[in-house]
Residue, then its C-alpha position, 0 to 999 in steps of 0.5 A: x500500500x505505501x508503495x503504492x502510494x508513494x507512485x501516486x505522488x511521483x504522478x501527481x507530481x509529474x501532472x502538476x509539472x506538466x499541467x504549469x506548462x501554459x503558465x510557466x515558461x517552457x525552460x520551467x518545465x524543461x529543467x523540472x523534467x531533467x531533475x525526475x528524470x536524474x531523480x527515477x533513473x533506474x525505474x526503467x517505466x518511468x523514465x520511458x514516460x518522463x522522456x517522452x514528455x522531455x521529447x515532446x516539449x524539445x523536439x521543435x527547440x532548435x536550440x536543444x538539438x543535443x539535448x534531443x538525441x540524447x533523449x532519444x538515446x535514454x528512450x531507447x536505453x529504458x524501452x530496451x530495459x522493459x523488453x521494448x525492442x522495435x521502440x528501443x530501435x526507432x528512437x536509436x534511429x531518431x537518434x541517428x538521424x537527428x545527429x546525421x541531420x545536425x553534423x554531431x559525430x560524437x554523438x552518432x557513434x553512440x547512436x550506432x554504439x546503442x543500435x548495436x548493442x540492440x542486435x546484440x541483444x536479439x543475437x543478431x551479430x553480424x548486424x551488431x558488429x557492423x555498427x559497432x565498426x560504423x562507430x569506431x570509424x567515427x570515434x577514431x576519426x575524433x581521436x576519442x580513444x577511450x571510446x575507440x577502446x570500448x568500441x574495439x572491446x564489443x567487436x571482439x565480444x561480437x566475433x566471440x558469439x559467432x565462434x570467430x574466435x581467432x578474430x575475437x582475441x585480436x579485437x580484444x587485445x587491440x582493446x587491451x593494448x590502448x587501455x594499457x596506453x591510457x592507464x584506464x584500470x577499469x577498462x584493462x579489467x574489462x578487456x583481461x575478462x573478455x579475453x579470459x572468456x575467448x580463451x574458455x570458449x576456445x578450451x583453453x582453461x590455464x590461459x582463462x584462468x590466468x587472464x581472470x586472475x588479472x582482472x581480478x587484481x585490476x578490480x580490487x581497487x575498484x570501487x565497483x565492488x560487483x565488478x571484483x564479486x563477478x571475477x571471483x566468480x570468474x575465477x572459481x569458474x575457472x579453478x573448478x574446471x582445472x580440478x581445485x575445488x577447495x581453490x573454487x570454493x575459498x573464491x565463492x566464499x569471496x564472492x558471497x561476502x561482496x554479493x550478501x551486500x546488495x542482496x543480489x539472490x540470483x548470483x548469491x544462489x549460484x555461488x552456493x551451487x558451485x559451493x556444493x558441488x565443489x563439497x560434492x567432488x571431494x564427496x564431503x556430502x554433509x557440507x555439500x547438503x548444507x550449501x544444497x539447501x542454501x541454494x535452494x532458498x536463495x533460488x526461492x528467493x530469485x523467484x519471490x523477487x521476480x514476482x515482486x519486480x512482476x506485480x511492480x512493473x503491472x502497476x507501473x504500467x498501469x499508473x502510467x496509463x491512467x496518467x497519460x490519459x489524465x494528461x492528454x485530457x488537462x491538455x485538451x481542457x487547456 
């Protein structure tokens, strides 16, 4: 019930806002948007209706030609995060076209950046790997180099996925040689786990194993501290496929000491699984049944949050209907 109400009141004040905009300038309302947009960033429906709104009112703004794509951008970004493909898609391609039309090279390589990432996301890599090399062209062209790293980085991850894994590694470590050029850390990271992954899908488990083991060390001074869980993770992957069980659960139990924190269930459950099948593979069977069943609550854990996030989203849906309906109807009274 307070959530519920709690919503009522994030609507009521985005009609409020809405509803000044014949008595307030339109700069009003502009910079009101931009403050509940930062504001429900991560509510993935709400900033899809806010952005919407943001566009409406500075699609004819030639002034605000920046401001527009990047609204485009954040449209396609939260409909992609709602499972919204095709709306995620027009809005990247609004995006494109509007910074093709207003010569912004920047932002048109994030415009194929996000274009791509939606191939990625419906498996679609030759697609996905053609725009990710539209966009190097561009950042490379602009001498954005951190830019050209990351774009070089989501090719290699764009071969990985088509088994071209020769083509793979050597996108991967154009990446890692330029991070390593820029003393970008977290970027370096990123590339030593990319590259770990090729070397596993190639079955090469010792080359996977000492490339985690060093985005783990680059990750330690992070303050991302679910990028390090995430390498422990790596690395007890890794350990537990060359035979070291007792190696695989000493880096779960790292991981879970980061994970408990944020309460992420479903990386929390995996961990114990490994856990218990490593107790299991040294048929040390009590503690194997005790991790069992701790993967087992955690897994009901997974399926409660799914459905809470399920009947929150339902109501999203719904509050965000009848407030549009609510809006058009103050307009056309207006």
């Amino acid at each position: 019930m307070i959530y519920i109400k709690k919503h009522i009141i994030l609507w009521y004040a985005i009609i409020c806002c809405l509803f000044l905009s014949t008595a307030y300038p339109q700069s009003l309302n502009y910079d009101q948007l931009k403050k509940l947009i930062k504001i429900h960033a991560n509510n993935a429906d709400s900033s899809v209706f806010l952005n919407v709104q943001l566009v409406k009112l500075i699609e004819k703004d030639k002034s605000k030609t920046e401001d527009l794509i990047i609204a485009y951008l954040d449209l396609s970004e939260a409909n992609l995060r709602i499972g919204n493909i095709p709306e995620a898609m027009t809005y990247c391609s609004n995006a494109a076209l509007t910074s093709q039309k207003h010569n912004n090279s920047y932002l048109l390589s994030r415009s194929y950046y996000s274009k791509a990432r939606l191939y990625i996301n419906q498996e679609k890599f030759p697609e996905a790997i053609e725009y990710y090399k539209k966009g190097l062209a561009i950042v490379e062209k602009l001498g954005k180099k951190k830019e050209t790293a990351q774009f070089l980085s989501q090719i290699g991850y764009g071969f990985a996925n088509l088994n071209q894994l020769d083509s793979a590694i050597f996108f991967q470590e154009k990446s890692l040689h330029m991070r390593e050029l820029l003393n970008d850390s977290i970027g370096m990271a990123t590339s030593f786990s990319n590259i770990g992954y090729v070397y596993y899908l190639k079955g090469e488990v010792q080359k996977t194993r000492d490339y985690y083991y060093k985005a783990a060390d680059y990750r330690k001074s992070s303050p991302d501290k679910y990028m390090l869980a995430s390498s422990f993770i790596d690395c007890a992957s890794a350990e537990q496929e060359l035979g070291n069980p007792l190696k695989c659960i000493e880096l779960m139990q790292k991981a879970l000491d980061i994970i408990k924190v944020s309460k992420n269930f479903l990386l929390e459950s995996n961990c114990y699984q490994s856990i218990a099948y490593s107790y299991e593979n040294m048929n040390q069977i009590d503690s194997a049944y005790k991790y069992h069943k701790l993967f087992k609550a955690t897994n009901d854990s997974v399926f409660n949050q799914n459905n809470i996030k399920t009947i929150s989203n339902l109501e999203n849906k719904y509050l965000l209907s009848s407030k549009q309906n609510e809006i058009d109807l103050l307009s056309e009274k207006k």
